[in-house]
Structures are given as structure tokens and as C-alpha cells.
C-alpha positions in Angstrom: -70.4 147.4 -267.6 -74.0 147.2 -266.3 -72.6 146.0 -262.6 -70.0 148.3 -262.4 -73.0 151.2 -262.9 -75.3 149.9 -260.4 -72.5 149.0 -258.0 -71.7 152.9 -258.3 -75.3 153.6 -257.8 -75.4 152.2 -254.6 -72.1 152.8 -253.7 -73.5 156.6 -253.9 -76.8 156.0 -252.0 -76.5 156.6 -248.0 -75.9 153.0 -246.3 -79.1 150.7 -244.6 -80.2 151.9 -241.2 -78.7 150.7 -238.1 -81.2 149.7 -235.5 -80.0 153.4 -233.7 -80.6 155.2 -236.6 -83.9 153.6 -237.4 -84.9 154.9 -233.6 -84.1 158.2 -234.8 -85.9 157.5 -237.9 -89.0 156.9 -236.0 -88.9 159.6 -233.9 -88.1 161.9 -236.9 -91.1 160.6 -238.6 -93.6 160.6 -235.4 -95.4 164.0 -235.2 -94.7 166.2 -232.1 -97.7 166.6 -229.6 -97.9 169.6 -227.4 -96.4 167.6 -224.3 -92.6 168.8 -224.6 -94.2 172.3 -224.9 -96.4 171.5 -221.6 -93.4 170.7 -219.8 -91.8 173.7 -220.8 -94.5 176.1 -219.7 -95.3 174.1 -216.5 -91.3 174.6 -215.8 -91.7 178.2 -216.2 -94.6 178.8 -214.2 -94.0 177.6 -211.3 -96.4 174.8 -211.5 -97.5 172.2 -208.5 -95.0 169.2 -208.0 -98.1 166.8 -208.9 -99.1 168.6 -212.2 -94.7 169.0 -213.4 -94.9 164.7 -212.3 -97.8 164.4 -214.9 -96.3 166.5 -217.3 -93.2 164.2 -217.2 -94.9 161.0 -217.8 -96.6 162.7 -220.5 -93.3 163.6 -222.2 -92.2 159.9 -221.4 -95.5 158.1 -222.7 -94.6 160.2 -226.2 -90.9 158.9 -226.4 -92.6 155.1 -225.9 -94.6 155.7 -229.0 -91.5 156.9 -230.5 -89.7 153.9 -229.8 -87.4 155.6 -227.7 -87.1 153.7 -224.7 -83.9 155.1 -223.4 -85.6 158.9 -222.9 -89.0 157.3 -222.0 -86.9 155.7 -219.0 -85.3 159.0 -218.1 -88.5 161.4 -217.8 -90.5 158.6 -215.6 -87.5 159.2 -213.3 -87.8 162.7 -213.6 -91.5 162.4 -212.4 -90.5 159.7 -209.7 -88.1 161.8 -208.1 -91.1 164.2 -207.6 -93.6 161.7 -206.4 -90.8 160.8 -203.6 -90.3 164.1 -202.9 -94.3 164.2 -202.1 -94.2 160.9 -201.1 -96.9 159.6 -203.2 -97.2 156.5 -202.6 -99.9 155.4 -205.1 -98.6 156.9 -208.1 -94.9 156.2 -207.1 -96.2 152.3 -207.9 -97.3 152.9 -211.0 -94.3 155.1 -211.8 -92.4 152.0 -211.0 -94.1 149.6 -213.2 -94.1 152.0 -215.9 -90.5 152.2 -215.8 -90.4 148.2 -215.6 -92.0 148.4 -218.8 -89.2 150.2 -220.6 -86.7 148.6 -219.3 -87.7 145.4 -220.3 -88.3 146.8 -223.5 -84.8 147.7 -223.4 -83.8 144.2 -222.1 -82.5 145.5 -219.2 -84.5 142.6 -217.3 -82.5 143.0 -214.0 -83.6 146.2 -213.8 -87.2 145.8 -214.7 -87.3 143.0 -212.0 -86.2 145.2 -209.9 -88.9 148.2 -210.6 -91.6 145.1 -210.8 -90.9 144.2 -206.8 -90.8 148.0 -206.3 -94.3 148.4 -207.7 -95.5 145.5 -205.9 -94.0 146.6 -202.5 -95.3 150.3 -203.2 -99.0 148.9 -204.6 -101.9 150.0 -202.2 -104.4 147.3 -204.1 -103.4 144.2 -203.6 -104.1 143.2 -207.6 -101.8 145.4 -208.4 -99.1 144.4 -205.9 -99.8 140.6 -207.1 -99.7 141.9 -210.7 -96.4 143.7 -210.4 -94.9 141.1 -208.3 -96.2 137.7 -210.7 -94.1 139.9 -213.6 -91.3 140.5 -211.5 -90.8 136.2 -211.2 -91.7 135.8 -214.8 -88.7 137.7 -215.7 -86.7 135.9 -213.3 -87.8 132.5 -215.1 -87.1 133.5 -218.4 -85.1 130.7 -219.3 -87.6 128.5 -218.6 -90.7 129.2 -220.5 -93.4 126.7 -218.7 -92.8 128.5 -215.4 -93.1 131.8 -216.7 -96.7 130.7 -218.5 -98.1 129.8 -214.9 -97.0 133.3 -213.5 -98.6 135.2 -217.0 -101.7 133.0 -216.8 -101.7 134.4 -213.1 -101.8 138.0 -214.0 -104.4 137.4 -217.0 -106.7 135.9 -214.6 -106.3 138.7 -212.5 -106.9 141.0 -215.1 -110.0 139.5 -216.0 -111.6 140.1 -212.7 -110.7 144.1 -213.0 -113.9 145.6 -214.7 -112.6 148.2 -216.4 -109.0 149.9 -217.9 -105.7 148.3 -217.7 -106.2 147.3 -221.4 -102.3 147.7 -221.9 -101.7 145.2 -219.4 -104.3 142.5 -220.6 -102.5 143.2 -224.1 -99.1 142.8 -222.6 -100.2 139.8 -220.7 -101.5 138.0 -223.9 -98.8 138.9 -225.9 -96.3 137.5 -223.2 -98.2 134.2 -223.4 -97.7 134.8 -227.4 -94.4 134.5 -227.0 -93.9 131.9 -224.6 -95.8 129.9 -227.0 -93.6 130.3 -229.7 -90.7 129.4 -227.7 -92.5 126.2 -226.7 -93.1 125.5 -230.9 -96.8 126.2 -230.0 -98.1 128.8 -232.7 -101.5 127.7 -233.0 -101.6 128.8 -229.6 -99.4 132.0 -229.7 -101.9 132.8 -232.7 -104.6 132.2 -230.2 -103.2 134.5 -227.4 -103.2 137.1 -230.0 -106.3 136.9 -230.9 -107.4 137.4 -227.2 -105.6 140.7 -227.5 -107.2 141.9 -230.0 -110.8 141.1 -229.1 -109.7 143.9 -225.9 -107.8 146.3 -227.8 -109.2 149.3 -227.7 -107.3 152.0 -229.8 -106.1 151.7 -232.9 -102.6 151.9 -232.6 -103.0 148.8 -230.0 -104.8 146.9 -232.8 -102.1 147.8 -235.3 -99.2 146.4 -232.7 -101.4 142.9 -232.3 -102.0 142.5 -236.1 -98.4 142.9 -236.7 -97.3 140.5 -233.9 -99.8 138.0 -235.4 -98.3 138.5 -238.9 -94.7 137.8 -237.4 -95.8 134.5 -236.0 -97.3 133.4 -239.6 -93.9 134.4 -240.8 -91.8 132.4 -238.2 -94.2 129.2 -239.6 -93.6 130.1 -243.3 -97.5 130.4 -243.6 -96.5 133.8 -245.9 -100.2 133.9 -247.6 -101.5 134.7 -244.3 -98.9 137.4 -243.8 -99.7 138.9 -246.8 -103.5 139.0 -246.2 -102.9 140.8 -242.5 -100.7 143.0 -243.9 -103.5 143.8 -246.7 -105.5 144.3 -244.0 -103.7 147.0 -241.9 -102.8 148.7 -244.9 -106.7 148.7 -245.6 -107.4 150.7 -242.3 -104.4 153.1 -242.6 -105.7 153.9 -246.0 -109.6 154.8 -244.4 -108.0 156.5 -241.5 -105.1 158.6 -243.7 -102.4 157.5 -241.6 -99.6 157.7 -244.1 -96.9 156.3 -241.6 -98.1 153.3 -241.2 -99.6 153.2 -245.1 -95.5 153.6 -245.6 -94.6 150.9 -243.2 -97.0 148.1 -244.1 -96.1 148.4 -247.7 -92.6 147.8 -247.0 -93.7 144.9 -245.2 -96.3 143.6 -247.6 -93.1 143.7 -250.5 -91.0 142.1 -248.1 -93.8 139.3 -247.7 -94.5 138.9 -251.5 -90.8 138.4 -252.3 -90.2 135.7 -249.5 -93.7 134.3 -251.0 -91.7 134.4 -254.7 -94.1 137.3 -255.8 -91.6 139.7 -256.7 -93.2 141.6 -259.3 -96.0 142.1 -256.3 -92.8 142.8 -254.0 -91.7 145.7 -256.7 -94.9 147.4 -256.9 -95.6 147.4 -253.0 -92.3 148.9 -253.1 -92.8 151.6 -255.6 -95.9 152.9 -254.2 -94.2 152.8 -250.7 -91.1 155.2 -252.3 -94.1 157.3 -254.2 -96.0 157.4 -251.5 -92.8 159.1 -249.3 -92.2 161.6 -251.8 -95.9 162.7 -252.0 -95.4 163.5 -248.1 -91.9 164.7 -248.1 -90.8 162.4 -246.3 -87.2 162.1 -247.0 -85.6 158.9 -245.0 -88.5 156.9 -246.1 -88.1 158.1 -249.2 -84.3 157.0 -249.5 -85.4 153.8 -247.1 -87.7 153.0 -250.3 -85.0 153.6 -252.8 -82.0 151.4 -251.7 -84.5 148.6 -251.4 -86.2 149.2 -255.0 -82.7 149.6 -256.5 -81.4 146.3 -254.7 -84.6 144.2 -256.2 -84.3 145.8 -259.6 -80.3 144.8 -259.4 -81.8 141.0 -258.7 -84.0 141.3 -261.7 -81.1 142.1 -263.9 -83.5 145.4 -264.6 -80.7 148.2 -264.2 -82.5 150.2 -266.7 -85.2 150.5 -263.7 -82.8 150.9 -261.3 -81.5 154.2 -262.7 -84.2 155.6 -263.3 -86.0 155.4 -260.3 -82.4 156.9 -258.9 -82.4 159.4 -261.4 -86.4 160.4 -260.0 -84.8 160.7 -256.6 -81.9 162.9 -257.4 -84.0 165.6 -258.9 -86.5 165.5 -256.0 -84.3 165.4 -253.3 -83.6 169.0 -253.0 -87.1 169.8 -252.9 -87.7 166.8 -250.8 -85.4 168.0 -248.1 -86.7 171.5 -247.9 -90.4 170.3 -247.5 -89.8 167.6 -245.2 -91.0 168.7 -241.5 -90.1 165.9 -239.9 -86.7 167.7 -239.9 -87.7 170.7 -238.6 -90.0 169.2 -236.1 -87.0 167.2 -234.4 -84.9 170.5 -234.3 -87.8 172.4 -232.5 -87.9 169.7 -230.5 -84.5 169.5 -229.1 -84.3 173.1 -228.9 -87.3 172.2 -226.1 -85.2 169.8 -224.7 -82.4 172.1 -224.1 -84.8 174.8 -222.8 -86.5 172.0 -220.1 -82.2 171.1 -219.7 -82.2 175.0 -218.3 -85.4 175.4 -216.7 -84.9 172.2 -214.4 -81.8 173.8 -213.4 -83.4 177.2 -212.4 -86.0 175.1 -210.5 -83.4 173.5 -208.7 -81.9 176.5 -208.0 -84.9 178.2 -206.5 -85.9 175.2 -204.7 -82.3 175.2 -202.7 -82.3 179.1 -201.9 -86.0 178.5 -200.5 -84.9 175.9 -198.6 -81.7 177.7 -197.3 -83.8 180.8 -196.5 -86.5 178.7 -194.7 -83.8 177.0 -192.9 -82.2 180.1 -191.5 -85.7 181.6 -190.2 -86.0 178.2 -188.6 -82.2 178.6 -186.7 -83.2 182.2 -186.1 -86.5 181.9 -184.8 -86.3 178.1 -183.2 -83.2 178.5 -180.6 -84.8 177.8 -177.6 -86.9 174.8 -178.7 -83.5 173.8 -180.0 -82.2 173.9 -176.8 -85.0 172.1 -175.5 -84.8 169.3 -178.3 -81.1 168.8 -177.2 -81.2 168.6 -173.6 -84.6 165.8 -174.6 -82.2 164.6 -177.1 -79.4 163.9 -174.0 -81.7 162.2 -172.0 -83.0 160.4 -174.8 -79.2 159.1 -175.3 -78.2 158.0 -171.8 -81.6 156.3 -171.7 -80.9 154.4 -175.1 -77.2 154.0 -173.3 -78.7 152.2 -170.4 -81.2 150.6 -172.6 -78.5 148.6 -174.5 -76.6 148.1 -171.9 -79.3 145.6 -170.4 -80.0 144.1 -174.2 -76.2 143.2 -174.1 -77.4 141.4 -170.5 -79.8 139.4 -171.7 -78.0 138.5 -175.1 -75.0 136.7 -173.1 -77.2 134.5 -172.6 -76.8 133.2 -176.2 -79.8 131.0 -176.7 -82.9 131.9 -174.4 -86.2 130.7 -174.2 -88.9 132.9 -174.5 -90.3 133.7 -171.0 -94.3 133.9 -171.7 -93.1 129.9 -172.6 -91.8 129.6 -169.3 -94.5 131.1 -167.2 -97.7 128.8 -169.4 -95.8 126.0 -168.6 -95.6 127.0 -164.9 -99.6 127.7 -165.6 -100.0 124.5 -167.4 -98.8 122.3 -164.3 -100.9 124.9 -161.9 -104.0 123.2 -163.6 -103.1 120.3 -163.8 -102.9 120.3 -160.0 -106.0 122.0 -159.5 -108.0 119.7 -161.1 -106.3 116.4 -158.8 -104.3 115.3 -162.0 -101.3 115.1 -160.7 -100.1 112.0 -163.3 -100.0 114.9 -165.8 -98.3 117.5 -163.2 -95.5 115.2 -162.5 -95.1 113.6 -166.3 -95.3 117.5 -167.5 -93.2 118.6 -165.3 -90.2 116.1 -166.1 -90.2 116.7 -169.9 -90.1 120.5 -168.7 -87.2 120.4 -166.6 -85.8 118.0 -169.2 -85.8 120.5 -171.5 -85.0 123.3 -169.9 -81.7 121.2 -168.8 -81.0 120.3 -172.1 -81.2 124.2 -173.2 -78.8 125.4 -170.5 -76.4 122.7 -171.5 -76.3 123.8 -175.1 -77.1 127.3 -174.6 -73.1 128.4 -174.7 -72.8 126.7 -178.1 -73.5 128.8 -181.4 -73.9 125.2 -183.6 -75.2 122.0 -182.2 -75.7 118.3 -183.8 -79.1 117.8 -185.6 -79.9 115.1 -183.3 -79.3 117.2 -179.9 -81.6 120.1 -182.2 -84.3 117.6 -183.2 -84.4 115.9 -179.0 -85.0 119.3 -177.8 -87.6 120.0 -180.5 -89.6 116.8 -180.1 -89.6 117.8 -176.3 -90.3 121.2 -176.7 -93.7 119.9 -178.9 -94.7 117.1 -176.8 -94.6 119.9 -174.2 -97.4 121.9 -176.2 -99.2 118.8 -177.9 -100.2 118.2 -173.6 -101.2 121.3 -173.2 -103.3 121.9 -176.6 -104.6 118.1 -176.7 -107.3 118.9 -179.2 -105.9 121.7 -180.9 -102.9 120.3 -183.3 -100.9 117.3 -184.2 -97.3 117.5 -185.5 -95.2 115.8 -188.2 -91.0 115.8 -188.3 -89.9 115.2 -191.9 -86.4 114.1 -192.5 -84.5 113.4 -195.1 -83.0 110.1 -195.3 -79.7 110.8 -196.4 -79.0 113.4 -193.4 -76.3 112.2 -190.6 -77.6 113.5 -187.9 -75.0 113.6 -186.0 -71.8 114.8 -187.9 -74.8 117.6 -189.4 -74.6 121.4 -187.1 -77.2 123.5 -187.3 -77.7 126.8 -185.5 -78.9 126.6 -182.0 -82.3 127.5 -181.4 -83.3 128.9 -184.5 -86.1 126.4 -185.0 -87.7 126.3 -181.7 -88.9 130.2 -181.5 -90.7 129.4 -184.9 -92.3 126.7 -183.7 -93.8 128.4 -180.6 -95.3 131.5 -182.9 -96.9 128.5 -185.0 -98.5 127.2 -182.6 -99.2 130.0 -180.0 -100.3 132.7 -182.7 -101.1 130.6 -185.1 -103.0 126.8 -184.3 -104.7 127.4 -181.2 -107.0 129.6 -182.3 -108.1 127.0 -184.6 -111.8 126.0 -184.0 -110.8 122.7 -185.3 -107.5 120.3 -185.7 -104.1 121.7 -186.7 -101.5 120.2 -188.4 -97.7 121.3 -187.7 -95.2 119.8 -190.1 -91.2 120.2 -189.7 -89.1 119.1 -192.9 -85.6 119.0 -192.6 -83.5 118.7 -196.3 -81.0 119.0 -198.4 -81.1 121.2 -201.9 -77.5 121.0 -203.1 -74.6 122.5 -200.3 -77.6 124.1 -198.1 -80.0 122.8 -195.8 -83.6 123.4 -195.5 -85.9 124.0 -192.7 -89.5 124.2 -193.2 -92.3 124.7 -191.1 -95.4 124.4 -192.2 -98.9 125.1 -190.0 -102.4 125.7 -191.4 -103.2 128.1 -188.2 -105.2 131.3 -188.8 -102.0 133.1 -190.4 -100.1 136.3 -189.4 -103.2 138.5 -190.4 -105.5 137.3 -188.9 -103.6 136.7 -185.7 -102.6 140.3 -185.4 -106.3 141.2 -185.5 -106.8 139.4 -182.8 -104.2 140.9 -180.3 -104.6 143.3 -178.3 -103.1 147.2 -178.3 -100.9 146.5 -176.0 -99.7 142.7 -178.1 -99.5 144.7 -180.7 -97.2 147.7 -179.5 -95.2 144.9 -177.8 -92.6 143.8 -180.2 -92.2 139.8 -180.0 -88.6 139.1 -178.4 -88.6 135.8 -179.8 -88.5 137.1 -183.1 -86.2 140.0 -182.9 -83.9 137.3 -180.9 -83.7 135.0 -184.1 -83.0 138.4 -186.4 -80.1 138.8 -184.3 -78.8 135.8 -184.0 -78.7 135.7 -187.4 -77.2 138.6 -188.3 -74.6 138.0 -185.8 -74.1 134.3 -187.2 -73.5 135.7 -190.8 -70.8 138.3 -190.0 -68.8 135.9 -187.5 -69.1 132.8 -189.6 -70.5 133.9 -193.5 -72.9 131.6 -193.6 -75.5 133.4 -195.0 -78.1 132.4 -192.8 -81.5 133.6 -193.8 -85.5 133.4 -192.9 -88.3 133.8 -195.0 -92.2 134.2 -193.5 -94.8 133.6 -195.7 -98.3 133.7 -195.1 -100.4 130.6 -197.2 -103.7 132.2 -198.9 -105.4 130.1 -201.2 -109.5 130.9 -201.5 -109.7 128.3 -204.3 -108.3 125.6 -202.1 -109.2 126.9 -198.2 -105.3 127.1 -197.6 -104.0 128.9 -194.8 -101.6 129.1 -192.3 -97.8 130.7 -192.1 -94.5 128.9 -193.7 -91.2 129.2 -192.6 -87.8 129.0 -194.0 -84.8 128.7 -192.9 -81.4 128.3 -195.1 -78.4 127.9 -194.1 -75.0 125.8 -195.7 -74.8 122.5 -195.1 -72.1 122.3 -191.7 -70.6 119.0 -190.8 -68.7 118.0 -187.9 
């Protein structure tokens, strides 16, 4: 008979939270700041773009505390959209990694990826750009917890060096290094990690998330005493600071502690003063929260006696309960606001397009004669882009060209070898030129030629340089042993213009010796190209040109781009390049590297 009442008894009670309805709960529980209301007044005044932006993120930052990272998401778009509008570029970065935030929060890790290379691309500093971009590869290692380590060491190291702020970040970073140790079975180091955290927390509410993390990795070991002691110790400062929320929540967890520990008369009385607690502040979910779990522990202890009473305590308070709680009437001002910001965003929108329709029709009005000016400029703008393309189309027939400032310092480099009576050179320079330059026209019809024809001209091509800049570099061709070279095809001419920019923008203005390295591999159906210099890099190369090298826009380069492009819509291939400039202070690298992908083609 006693089952059947307690099976009634909680039959009766509303059913455990599900992980939706314990958002709600939170948010229900949280109390409001004056940001919604803000928002609202900032909507109906007319306020700057910048100041509605900030307003937005405020709204946003609230719903993150809330634990709902859904709406959090939505008003940081809200304020994006305005920052674009503006184009403010500084604060759309941080915007971005903001956003990257939630939605890894929300494990939505594509999409925080791709907010993190967003940031990163958008970042004026370049910490922040290597900050934003280190977390955009960590979540694209996930699976594989020892790469992602390196990229979070990365960012705490960065970190370090910023003097001040960022203290969310440094937590973050830590507590991403936390976890990465637990996956690798490492807690004393996870435990460690967290510790670093907390020694740079600065609010409260940050220790409060660290201590708890700490406590979960205790738990995952089974080391429950030290769980119970943290959670004595949160509940400690939420007792000297009043913060009944958290006084609620670390009760809860401090019974759930004690009864995995065995300590279930502990558990119970944790419990209890977590349900009394609720009712002393109206709280009514926690209340009920409270409840279902002390009737489910009395039900274990055979103590139904206990278990209707406490019911019976509930039952008579609830009315009152629900009529004092404000957490209720908090959330339904609070979507009220919503649905007033819902109405006032539409009203600004509206504005906004009859301003701009009204601004555009003074502009037809008033603006007919430069617009006839603009279109007769915009005519001969045309025909001149018109006979402009027509003579790209010239030069691209012929499919693989050399790049003519190659041409004419070769024609230089045998000019001085004849002034200065060295004819040996002229004539030995001057046959591995026209060598080359015949083995080009021969091959310059083709789209795809054998490795070994590629890899002829290219050791011609850099003997051809290696006379002219004696002292300046040496070069290295890496292949892999398994390559035929002759059934392999590879593009035509897609190494050789790379090779040139290493070595004429790159190694010669080396004060010492250069090193160029070619590597030619295999990584499953693709090959690899690599080319590898330690010349000054692209930075510090364009420094040293001049305005007119820089305005001029390198044909060799824009060649390869289109070749490529061309390549992967004829023949899907997928074709593509990657430049990368080397910067290591630590280790004195420099230099650019070059990639080049492309399927593995045989004959």
C-alpha cells in the first residue's frame, strides 16, 4: 500500500526538466538588468547606429549569462548587421569572435570555425588575428586532442604577453587545455589548467564557473571528498555574498555529491535546506526542482512517512508560492520587451527605407546631368575595357608564356657577360637559354605535360638563375621515390612562375646565401608541390618596391590564377595554390612557401 501512495505522489508531481526547460529555468530564475529596456529606448529615440550596436551586444552578453545561447547568437547579429552597415571594421572582429563563442557553446563547431577565420581575417592586431585564427584550427582538430593542445598552448602564450583585459579568453584558453587533458586521461593536469584560471579570474561569477569545472573533474576521477569540500566552498562565498541562486544550486550539488559519496543522510539535509531555502525566496521551479528529488531519496530510504509530508508542505504553499514568485512576472515583462523591440526594429526599418527612397529621388532629381556625364564616362569606360580584353585573350593563346622581365635579364645577363670579355659564359648562357626557351615553345600548346619534361625545363630554368646570382642562392629538387616520372602529368608551367618570384623577390636580396628547395610528393590521390625559400618574404619585399612595382600587378601571378581557374572548370581537377609567408622570431625563419595540389594524373 505504501508504493502504490508514493507512486501516486509522484505520479502527481510535474515531470524532471528537460535540458530546454532547464534553459528556461535559468533564465526564469536570472534577474532582468536594465539592458532589454536600453534597447527599447535606444529603438525609440532614434539613437546612433554605434550606440543601438552596443546596446545589442548588451542584450546578447545577458542571454550568455542566462544560458541562452540561441538568442545570445541572434542579438550579436543584430549588432553585426549594423557594424557592416558602418563598416566597422574593428568591432565587426570582435562581433565575430563573440559569436564564435556561442556557437561553439552551442556545438555548432562549423559555424564557430567559421566566425573564428572571420575574426581573424577582420582583426586589425595581429594577436588577435593569430588568436582568432589558432581557435579556428583547434576546432577543426577536435578529434584529435594533441594537435588541438599545441594550437591552445599557442593562444595562452599569446595571452600572456597582452598586459591587461581579455581575462575571458585566458579563462577559456585554460579551460580548453582542461579539457583536452581529460580526454588524454590526464587530470592532474586538467586540475592544473584550472587552477591557472582561477589564479586570473577576476569576477566572481568567473571564479564560480572554474570551481565548478574543477569539482566536475574530481567527480569524473571518483575523488568525491574533494568534490564535496569545493562545493562547501562555493556555497561558503554565496552564503557571504547573499546570492541565493547559486546558494540553491550548490546545495543540490553538494546532496548529489554526498549521496554518490554514500552520505545520504548528508545528501537529505543538503536537500532539504535547498527546497527550504526556494520557498523562503519564492522561488517556485526550484522549489518543485527540490521536491521531486527529496521525495525520490525518501522513496529509497523506505521513509514515505517523510515523503508525504514534505509533499503535503508543498501543496499548501504552492499557491502562495506562485503568486510571490517574480521570477514569473519578470520573464513576462520581459517578453512583452521583446515583442516591443520585435515592433520598433520594424518601424526603424521602415524609416530607414523611406529616407533612403526620398534621398534617392533628390539625387535622380537634382543629379541628371552628372548622370549623363557618368554614362557617356561609363561608355568609354566599356569599349576601353572591350578593347582591353580583347588583347588579354591575345596574349592568353599563347597558353604557357614566360614572363617577359625573365626574358629581357637574361638578354641583360649575356650583355655583361660580353662586356666584361667572358664570353665562355655568354655562349654557355646563352645555349641553356635558347634551350629552354625551345623546350617552352614546344610544350607551350599542351595544358598537361610529363613530370620529367616539367622537372628538365625547371632544372634549366634554375641553372639559368644559379649563373646569374652565383653567390646569392643554392637549390635542392626533392622527389619522391615512388613517382614515375614519366606516365605522371602535371600542369604546364605552374611551377616555373613560382620559382622566379622566389628567387627574384625573394633570395636575392639576401645579404647572405639562399636556399631554394622543390619537393615533389604524393599524399594519397593528390600530388604535392612545395617550394620552399628562406628569402626576405612577401612583406618585406613589397616594402622594397617601388610605386610604380607596386601599382603594377605581377602578370606572372595573375597568369597562374588563371590558368588555374580555367584548368578546374575544363578538367575538375581542383587545382589550387596556397602562399604563405614563414615568420618564426624564436627560430630566425623566413622566407615564402608555396603549394600547389592538384590529383594525381597518369598517362
Amino acid at each position: 500500500m505504501k508504493y502504490i501512495v508514493i507512486y501516486i505522489l509522484l505520479m502527481l508531481l510535474p515531470p524532471g526538466m528537460t535540458a530546454q526547460e532547464d534553459s528556461v529555468f535559468k533564465r526564469k530564475s536570472f534577474k532582468r538588468s536594465s539592458a532589454v529596456f536600453e534597447l527599447s529606448k535606444s529603438l525609440e529615440q532614434a539613437v546612433s547606429n554605434d550606440t543601438l550596436a552596443a546596446d545589442y551586444e548588451k542584450v546578447a552578453k545577458e542571454f550568455i549569462d542566462t544560458g541562452d545561447f540561441m538568442k545570445a547568437e541572434d542579438y550579436f547579429n543584430r549588432a553585426l548587421k549594423i557594424y557592416e552597415s558602418g563598416n566597422n571594421k574593428s568591432k565587426r572582429a570582435y562581433i565575430e569572435r563573440e559569436i564564435a563563442k556561442v556557437r561553439e557553446l552551442q556545438g555548432n563547431y562549423s559555424g564557430a570555425i567559421e566566425s573564428f577565420t572571420k575574426a581573424g581575417n577582420l582583426s586589425e592586431s595581429g594577436s588577435m588575428k593569430e588568436l582568432n585564427l589558432n581557435d579556428a584550427e583547434r576546432l577543426k582538430n577536435r578529434p584529435d586532442p594533441r594537435t588541438q593542445s599545441s594550437y591552445i598552448k599557442r593562444n595562452i602564450d599569446l595571452l600572456n604577453t597582452i598586459p591587461s583585459g581579455h581575462t575571458d579568453d585566458k579563462i577559456n584558453a585554460y579551460s580548453q587545455m582542461a579539457e583536452v587533458s581529460n580526454q588524454l586521461n590526464d587530470a592532474e593536469a586538467a586540475v592544473s589548467n584550472l587552477q591557472s584560471a582561477l589564479e586570473v579570474a577576476e569576477k566572481p561569477s568567473q571564479t564560480l564557473q572554474v570551481k565548478r569545472e574543477i569539482a566536475n573533474v574530481y567527480a569524473s576521477e571518483n575523488e568525491l571528498e574533494k568534490v564535496i569540500d569545493i562545493n562547501k566552498e562555493i556555497l561558503e562565498e554565496a552564503v557571504k555574498t547573499s546570492n541565493t541562486k547559486v546558494r540553491i544550486e550548490q546545495l543540490k550539488a553538494l546532496s548529489s555529491a554526498y549521496i554518490e559519496n554514500e552520505e545520504i543522510s548528508k545528501g537529505i539535509a543538503s536537500l532539504q535546506q535547498a527546497y527550504d531555502l526556494a520557498i523562503e525566496e519564492g522561488n517556485t521551479l526550484e522549489a518543485k526542482n527540490s521536491l521531486k528529488l527529496l521525495v525520490d531519496l525518501y522513496s529509497k530510504e523506505n521513509n514515505y512517512r517523510k515523503a508525504l509530508d514534505i509533499y503535503a508542505d508543498f501543496m499548501s504553499k504552492l499557491e502562495t508560492l506562485v503568486k510571490s514568485d517574480s521570477t514569473l512576472i519578470d520573464e513576462k515583462i520581459f517578453e512583452v520587451h521583446e515583442q516591443k523591440i520585435a515592433g520598433l526594429e520594424k518601424e526603424r526599418a521602415l524609416k530607414d527605407e523611406l529616407i533612403r527612397k526620398k534621398n534617392l529621388t533628390n539625387s535622380i532629381l537634382g543629379g541628371s546631368i552628372i548622370l549623363a556625364l557618368i554614362l557617356f564616362l561609363f561608355i568609354l569606360k566599356v569599349l576601353y575595357s572591350i578593347k582591353k580584353k580583347n588583347k588579354k585573350i591575345a596574349l592568353q593563346s599563347l597558353r604557357r608564356e614566360m614572363n617577359p622581365h625573365f626574358i629581357f635579364n637574361s638578354l641583360n645577363s649575356v650583355n655583361q657577360f660580353i662586356a666584361q670579355n667572358n664570353e665562355l659564359e655568354a655562349n654557355k648562357y646563352l645555349s641553356s637559354y635558347s634551350k629552354l626557351m625551345r623546350n617552352i615553345m614546344e610544350n607551350s600548346n599542351k595544358d598537361f605535360t610529363p613530370l620529367s619534361t616539367e622537372l628538365e625545363q625547371i632544372r634549366e630554368y634554375l641553372d639559368l638563375e644559379h649563373m646569374r646570382f652565383k653567390d646569392k642562392f643554392t637549390y635542392a629538387i626533392n622527389l619522391d621515390e615512388g613517382i614515375d616520372m614519366d606516365a605522371t602529368y602535371i600542369p604546364n608551367m605552374l611551377i616555373q612562375p613560382q620559382l622566379e618570384n622566389a628567387v627574384w623577390h625573394g633570395l636575392r636580396y639576401l645579404s647572405g646565401h639562399g636556399l631554394l628547395q622543390l619537393t615533389i610528393k604524393k599524399e594519397d590521390n593528390s600530388m604535392v608541390i612545395i617550394i620552399d625559400d628562406n628569402g626576405i618574404g612577401l612583406k618585406k619585399s613589397n616594402e622594397l618596391k617601388t610605386k610604380h612595382q607596386k601599382e603594377h600587378k605581377s602578370r606572372g601571378l595573375t597568369n597562374t590564377h588563371e590558368r588555374i581557374k580555367l584548368l578546374n572548370s575544363l578538367y575538375n581537377c581542383k587545382i589550387t595554390i596556397d602562399i604563405i609567408e614563414k615568420y618564426n622570431q624564436g627560430k630566425g625563419e623566413q622566407g615564402v612557401l608555396v603549394i600547389l595540389r592538384f590529383p594525381q594524373m597518369t598517362k
